[in-house]
Steps between C-alpha positions, in 0.01 A plus 500: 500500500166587409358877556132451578445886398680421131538098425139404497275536100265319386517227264311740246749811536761252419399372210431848372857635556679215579870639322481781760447229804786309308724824489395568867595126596840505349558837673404439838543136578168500687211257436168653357187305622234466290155483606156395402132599553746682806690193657838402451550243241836532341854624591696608223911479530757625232774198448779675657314521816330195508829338487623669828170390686596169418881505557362655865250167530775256386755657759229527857392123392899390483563700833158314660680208377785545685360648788235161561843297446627685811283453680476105428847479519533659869178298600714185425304435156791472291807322380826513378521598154768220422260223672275630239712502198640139547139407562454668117864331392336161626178516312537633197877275485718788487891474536613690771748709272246592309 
């Protein structure tokens, strides 16, 4: 997460000593953002955890997923998943051994 007493620089001090924001980034994990004329303007990640944030995004969306299926499915919404796959087999003329 990001410490608002240590993660926020401005644009300027980054560009200035960016290896030791680079070294910092690799060390921590955190996300440095960068500001200009005093606003925030840029959020700088290192790969590592970048990748995490997005693993975390892909996994709540897939869970949401799942969750509005539910919910469809106990409000009557939805249908048996082999009524759906011979509906597939049908139109795209797929043997059912397939």
């Amino acid at each position: 997460m990001i410490d608002l007493t240590k993660d926020i620089h401005s644009l300027t001090e980054f560009k200035r000593d960016s290896s030791r924001f680079l070294k910092r980034l690799k060390k921590t994990g955190h996300p440095v953002v960068l500001t200009v004329n005093g606003k925030a303007e840029l959020v700088v990640h290192d790969a590592a955890s970048y990748q995490k944030l997005l693993d975390a995004l892909d996994r709540a969306e897939a869970i949401e997923g799942i969750r509005r299926g539910l919910e469809q499915m106990e409000a009557g919404l939805g249908r048996p998943a082999e009524e759906f796959f011979e509906e597939m087999r049908q139109k795209y003329n797929i043997p059912r051994d397939a």
